[in-house]
Residue frames as a rotation matrix with the C-alpha (Angstrom) as fourth column:
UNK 1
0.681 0.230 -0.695 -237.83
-0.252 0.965 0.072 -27.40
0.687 0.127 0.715 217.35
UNK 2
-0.292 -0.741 -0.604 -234.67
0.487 0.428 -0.761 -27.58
0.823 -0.517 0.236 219.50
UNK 3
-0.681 0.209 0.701 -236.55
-0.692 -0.496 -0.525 -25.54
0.238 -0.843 0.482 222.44
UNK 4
0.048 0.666 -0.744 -239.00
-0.839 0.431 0.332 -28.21
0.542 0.609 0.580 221.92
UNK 5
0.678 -0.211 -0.704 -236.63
0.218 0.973 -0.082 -31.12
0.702 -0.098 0.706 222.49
UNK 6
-0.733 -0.676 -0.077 -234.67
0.223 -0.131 -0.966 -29.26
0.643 -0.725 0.247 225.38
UNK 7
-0.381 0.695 0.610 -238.05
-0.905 -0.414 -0.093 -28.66
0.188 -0.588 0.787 227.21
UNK 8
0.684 0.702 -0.198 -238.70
-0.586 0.691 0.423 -32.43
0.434 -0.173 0.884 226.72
UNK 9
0.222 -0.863 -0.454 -235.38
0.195 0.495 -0.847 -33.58
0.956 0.099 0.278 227.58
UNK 10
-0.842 -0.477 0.254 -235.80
-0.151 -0.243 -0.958 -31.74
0.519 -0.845 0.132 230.95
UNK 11
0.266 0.936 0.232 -238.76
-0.822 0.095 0.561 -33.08
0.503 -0.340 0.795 231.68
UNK 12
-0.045 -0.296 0.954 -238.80
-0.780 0.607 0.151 -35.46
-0.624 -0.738 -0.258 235.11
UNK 13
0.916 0.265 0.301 -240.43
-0.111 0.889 -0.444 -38.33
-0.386 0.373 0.844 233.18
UNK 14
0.870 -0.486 -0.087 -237.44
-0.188 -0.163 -0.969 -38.35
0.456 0.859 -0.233 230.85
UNK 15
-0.208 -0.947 -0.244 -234.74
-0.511 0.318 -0.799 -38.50
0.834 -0.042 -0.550 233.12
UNK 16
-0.067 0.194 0.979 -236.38
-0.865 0.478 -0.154 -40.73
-0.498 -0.857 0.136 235.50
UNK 17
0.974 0.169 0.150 -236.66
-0.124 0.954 -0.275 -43.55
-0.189 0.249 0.950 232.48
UNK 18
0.601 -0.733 -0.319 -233.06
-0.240 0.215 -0.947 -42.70
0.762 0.646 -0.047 231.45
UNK 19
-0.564 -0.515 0.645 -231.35
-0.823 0.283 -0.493 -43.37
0.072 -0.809 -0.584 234.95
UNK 20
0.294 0.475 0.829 -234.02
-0.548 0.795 -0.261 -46.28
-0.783 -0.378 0.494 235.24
UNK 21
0.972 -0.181 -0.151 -232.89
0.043 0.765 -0.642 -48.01
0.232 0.618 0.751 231.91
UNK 22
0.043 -0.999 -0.014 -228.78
-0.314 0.000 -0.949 -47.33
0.949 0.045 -0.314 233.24
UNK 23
-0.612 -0.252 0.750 -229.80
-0.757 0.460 -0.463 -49.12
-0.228 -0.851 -0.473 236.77
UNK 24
0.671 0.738 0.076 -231.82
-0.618 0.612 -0.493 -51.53
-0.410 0.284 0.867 234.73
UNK 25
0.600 -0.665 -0.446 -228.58
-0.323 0.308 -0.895 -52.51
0.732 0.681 -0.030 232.88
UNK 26
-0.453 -0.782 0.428 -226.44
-0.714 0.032 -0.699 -52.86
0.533 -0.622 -0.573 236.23
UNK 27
-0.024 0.270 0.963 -229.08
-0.893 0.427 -0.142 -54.92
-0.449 -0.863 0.231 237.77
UNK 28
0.839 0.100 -0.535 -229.30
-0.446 0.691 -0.569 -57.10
0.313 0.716 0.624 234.53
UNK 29
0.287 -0.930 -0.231 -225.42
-0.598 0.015 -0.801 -57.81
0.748 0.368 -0.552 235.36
UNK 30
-0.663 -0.111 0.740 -225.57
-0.675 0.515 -0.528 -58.56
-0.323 -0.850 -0.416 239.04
UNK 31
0.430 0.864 0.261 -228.75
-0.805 0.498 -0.323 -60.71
-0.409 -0.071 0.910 238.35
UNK 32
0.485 -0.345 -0.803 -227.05
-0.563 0.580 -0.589 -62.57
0.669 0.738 0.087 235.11
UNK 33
-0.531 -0.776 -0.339 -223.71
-0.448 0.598 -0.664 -63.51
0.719 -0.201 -0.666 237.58
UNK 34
-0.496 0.198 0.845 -226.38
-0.755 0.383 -0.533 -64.54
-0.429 -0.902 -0.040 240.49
UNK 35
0.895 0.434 0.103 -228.37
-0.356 0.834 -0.421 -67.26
-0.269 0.340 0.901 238.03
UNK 36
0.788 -0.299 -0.538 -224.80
-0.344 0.510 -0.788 -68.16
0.510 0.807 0.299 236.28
UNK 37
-0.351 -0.861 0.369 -222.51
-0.752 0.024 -0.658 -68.03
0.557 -0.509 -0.656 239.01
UNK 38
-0.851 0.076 0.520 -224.74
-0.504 0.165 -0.848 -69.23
-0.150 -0.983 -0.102 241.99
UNK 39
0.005 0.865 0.502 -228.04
-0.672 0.375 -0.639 -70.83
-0.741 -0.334 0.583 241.08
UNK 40
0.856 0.216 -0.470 -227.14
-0.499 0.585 -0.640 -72.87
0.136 0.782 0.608 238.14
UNK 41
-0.460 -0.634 -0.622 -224.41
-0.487 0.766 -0.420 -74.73
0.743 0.110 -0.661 239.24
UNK 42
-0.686 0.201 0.700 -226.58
-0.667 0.212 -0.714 -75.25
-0.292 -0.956 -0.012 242.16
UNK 43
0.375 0.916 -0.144 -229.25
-0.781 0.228 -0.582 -76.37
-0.500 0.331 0.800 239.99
UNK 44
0.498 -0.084 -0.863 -226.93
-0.694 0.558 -0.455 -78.68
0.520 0.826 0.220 238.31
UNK 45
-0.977 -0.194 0.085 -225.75
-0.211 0.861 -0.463 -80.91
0.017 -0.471 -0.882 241.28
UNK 46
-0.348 0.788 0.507 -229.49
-0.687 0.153 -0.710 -81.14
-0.637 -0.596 0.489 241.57
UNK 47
0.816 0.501 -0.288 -230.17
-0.496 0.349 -0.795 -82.72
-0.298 0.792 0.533 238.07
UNK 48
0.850 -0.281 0.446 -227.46
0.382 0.912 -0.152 -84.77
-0.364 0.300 0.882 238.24
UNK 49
-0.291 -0.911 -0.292 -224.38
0.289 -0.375 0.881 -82.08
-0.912 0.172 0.372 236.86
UNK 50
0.293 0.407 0.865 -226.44
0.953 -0.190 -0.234 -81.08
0.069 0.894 -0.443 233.57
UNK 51
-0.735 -0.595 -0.323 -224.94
0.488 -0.797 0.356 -77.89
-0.470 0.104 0.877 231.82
UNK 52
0.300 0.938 0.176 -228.23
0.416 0.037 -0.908 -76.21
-0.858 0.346 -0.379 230.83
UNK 53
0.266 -0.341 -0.902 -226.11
-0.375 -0.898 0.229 -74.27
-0.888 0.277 -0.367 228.54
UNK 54
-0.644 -0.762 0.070 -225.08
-0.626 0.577 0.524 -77.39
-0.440 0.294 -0.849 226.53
UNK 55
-0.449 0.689 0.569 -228.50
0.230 0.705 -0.671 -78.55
-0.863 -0.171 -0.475 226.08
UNK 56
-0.488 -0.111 -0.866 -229.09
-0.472 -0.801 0.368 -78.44
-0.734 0.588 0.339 222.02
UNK 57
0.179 0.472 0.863 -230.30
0.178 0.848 -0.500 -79.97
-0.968 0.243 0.068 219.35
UNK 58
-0.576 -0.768 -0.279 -228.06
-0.152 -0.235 0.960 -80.20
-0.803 0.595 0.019 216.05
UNK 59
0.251 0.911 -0.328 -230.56
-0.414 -0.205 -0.887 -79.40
-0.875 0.358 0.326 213.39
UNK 60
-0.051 -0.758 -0.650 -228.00
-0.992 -0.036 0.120 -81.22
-0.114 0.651 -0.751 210.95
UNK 61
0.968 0.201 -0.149 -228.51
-0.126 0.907 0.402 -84.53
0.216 -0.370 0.903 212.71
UNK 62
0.102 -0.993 0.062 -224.86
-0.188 -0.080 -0.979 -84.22
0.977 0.089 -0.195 213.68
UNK 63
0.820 0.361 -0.444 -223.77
0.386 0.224 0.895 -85.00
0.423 -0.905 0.044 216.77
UNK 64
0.257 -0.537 0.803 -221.46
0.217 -0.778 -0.590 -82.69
0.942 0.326 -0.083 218.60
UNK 65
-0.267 -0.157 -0.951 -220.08
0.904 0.301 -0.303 -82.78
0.334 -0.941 0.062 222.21
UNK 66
-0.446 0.188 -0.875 -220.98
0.585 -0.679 -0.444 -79.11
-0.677 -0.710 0.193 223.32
UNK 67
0.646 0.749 0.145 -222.74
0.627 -0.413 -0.661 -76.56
-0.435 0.518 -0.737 221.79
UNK 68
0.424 -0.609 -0.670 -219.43
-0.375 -0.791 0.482 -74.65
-0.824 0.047 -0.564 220.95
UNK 69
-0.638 -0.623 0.453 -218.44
0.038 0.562 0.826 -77.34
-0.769 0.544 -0.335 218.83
UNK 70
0.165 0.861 0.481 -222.09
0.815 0.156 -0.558 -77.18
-0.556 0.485 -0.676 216.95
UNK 71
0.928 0.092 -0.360 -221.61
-0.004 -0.966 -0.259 -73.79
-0.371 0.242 -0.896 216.44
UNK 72
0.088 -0.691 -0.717 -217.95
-0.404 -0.683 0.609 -74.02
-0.911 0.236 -0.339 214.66
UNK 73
-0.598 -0.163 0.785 -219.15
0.468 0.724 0.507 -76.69
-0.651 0.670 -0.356 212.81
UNK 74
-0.868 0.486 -0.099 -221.71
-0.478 -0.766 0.430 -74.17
0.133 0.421 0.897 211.43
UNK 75
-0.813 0.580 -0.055 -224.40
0.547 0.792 0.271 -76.33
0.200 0.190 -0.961 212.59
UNK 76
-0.196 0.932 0.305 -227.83
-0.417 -0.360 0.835 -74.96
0.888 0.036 0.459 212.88
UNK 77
-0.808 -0.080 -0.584 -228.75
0.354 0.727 -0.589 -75.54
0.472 -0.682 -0.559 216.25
UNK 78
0.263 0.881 0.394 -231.94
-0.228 -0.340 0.912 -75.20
0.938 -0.329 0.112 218.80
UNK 79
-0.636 -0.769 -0.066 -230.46
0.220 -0.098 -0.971 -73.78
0.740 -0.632 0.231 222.01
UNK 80
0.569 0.763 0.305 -233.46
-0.137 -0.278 0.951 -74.79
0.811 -0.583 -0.054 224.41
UNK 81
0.134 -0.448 -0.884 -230.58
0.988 -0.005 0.152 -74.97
-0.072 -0.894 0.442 227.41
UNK 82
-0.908 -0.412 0.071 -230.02
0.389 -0.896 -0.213 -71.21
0.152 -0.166 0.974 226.90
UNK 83
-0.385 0.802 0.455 -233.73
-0.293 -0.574 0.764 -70.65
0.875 0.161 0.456 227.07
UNK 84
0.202 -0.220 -0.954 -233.68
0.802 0.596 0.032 -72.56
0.562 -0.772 0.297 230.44
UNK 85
-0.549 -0.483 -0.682 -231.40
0.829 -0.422 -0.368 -69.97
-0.110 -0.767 0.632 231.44
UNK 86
-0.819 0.286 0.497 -233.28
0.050 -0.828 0.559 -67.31
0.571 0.483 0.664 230.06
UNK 87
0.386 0.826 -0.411 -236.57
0.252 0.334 0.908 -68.48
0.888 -0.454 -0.079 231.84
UNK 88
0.335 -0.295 -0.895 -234.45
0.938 0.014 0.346 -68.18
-0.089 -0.955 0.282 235.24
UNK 89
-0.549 -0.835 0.028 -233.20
0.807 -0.539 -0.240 -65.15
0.216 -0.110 0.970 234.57
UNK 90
-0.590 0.692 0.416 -236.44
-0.066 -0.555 0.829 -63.71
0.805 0.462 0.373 233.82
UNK 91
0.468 0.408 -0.784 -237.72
0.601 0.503 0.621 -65.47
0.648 -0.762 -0.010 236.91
UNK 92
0.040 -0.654 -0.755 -235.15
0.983 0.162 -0.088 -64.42
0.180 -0.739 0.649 239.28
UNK 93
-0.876 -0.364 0.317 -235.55
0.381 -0.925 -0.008 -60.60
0.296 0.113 0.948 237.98
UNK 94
-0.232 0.969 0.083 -239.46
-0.102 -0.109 0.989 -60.49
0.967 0.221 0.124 238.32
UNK 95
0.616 0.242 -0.750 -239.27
0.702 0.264 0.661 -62.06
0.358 -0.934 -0.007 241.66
UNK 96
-0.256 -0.868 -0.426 -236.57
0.960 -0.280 -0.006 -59.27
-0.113 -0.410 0.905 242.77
UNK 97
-0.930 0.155 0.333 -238.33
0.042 -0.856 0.515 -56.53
0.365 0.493 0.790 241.37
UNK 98
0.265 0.900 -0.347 -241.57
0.109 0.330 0.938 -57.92
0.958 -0.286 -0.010 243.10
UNK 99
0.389 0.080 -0.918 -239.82
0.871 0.292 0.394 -57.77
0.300 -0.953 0.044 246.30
UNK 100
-0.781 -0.610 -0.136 -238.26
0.625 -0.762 -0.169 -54.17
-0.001 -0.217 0.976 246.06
UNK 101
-0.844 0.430 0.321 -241.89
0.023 -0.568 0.823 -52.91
0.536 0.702 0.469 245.29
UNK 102
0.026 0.537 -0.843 -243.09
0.385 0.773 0.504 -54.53
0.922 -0.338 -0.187 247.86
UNK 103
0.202 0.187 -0.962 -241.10
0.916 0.312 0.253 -53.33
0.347 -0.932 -0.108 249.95
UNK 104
-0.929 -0.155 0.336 -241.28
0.227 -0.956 0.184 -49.76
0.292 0.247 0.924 248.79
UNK 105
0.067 0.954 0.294 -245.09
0.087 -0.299 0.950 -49.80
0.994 -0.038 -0.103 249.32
UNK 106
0.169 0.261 -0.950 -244.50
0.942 0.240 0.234 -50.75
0.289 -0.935 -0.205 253.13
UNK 107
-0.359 -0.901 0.244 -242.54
0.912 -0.394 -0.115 -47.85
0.200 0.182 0.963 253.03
UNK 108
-0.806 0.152 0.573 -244.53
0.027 -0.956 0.291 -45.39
0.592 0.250 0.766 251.52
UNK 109
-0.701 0.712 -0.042 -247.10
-0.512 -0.543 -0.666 -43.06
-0.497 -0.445 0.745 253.78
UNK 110
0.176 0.983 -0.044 -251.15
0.871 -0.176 -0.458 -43.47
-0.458 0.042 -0.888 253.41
UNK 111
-0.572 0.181 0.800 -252.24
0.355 -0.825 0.440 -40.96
0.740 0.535 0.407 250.97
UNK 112
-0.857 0.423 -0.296 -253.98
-0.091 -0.688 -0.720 -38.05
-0.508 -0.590 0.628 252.97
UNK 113
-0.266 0.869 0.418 -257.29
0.810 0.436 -0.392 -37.92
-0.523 0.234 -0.820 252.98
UNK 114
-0.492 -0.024 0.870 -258.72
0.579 -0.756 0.307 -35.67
0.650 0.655 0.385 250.29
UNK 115
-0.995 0.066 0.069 -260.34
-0.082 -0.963 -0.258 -32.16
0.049 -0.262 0.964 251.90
UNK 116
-0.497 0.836 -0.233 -263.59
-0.861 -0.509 0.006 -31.95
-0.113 0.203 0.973 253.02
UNK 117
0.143 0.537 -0.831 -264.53
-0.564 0.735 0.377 -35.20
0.813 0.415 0.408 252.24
UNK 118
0.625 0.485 0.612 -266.13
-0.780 0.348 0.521 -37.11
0.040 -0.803 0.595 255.67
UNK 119
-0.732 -0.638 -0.239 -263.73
-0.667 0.742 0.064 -39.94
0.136 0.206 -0.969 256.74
UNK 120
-0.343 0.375 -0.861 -264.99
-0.300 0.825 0.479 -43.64
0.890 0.422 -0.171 256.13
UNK 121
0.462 0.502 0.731 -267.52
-0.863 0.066 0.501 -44.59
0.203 -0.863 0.463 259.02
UNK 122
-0.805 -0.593 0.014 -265.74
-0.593 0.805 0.012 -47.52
-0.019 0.002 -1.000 261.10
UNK 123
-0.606 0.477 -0.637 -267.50
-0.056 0.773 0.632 -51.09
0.794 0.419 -0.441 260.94
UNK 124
-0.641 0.342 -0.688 -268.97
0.743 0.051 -0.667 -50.33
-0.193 -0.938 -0.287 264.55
UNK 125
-0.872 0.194 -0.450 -270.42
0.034 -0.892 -0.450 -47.44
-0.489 -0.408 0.771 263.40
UNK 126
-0.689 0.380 -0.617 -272.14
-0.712 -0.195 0.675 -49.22
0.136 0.904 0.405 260.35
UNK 127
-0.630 0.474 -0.615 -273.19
0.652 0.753 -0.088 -51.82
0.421 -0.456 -0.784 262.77
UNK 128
-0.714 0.440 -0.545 -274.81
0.501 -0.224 -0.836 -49.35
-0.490 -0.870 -0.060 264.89
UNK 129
-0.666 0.240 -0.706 -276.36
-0.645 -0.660 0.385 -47.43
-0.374 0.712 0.594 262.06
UNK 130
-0.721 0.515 -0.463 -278.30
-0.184 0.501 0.846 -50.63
0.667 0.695 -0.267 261.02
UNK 131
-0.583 0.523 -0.622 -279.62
0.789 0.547 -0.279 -51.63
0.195 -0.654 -0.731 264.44
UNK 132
-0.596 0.580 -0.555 -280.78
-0.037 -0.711 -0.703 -47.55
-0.802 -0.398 0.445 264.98
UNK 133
-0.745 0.399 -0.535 -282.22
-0.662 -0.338 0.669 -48.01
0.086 0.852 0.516 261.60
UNK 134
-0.815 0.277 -0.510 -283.99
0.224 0.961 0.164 -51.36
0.535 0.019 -0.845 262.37
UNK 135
-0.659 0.210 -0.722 -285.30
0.732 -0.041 -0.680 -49.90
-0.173 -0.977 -0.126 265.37
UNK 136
-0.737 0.341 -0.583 -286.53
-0.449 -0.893 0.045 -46.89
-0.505 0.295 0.811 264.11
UNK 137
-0.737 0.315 -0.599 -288.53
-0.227 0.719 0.657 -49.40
0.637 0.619 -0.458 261.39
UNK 138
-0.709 0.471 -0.525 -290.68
0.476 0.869 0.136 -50.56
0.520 -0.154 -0.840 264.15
């Protein structure tokens, strides 16, 4: 059983997800300070200075200047301003991850063409193929 799990442990797959979930965690970090640092205060001169973070609803009916204060009062709260941020974050990572893939395909080579197998006639040639075929027809 432990030859087993040291033959699967050295399999590529395996350490290719385990270095992808430890640069998955570092990019989470940079990403997090680029929506909290830089795009949400930006977003909040736009809306007027709203803290999306602050944006709650005291399930108590209490009323409670920040959401820190909800939360020592032991209120019960519904933190749709942290889902806000969540939504951007989730945004901001999708689109970033959409553009490194992107530009990894440009990147990457044409697959070779497989052996033996005739390459794809161009569109001139399929043009010319109908008209000898037409012709022929008559």
């Amino acid at each position: 059983m432990l030859k087993e799990f040291g033959d699967f442990v050295k399999r590529g797959n395996v350490m290719d997800l385990a270095v992808a979930v430890i640069l998955g965690g570092a990019f989470g970090a940079i990403v997090k300070s680029l929506v909290d640092d830089i795009l949400m205060p930006i977003l909040s001169i736009l809306t007027g200075g709203i803290d999306f973070s602050n944006l709650f609803i005291a399930l108590d009916g209490g009323d409670y200047a920040t959401l820190a204060a909800a939360q020592e009062a032991g209120a019960a709260t519904l933190n749709y301003g942290l889902f806000i941020n969540a939504v951007i974050n989730f945004l901001v990572i999708a689109f970033t991850i959409f553009m490194i893939v992107r530009q990894i395909n440009k990147m990457q080579k044409p697959a070779p063409a497989v052996p033996g197998a005739p390459p794809e006639p161009s569109a001139e040639e399929k043009l010319l193929t109908e008209i000898r075929d037409l012709l022929a027809k008559k």
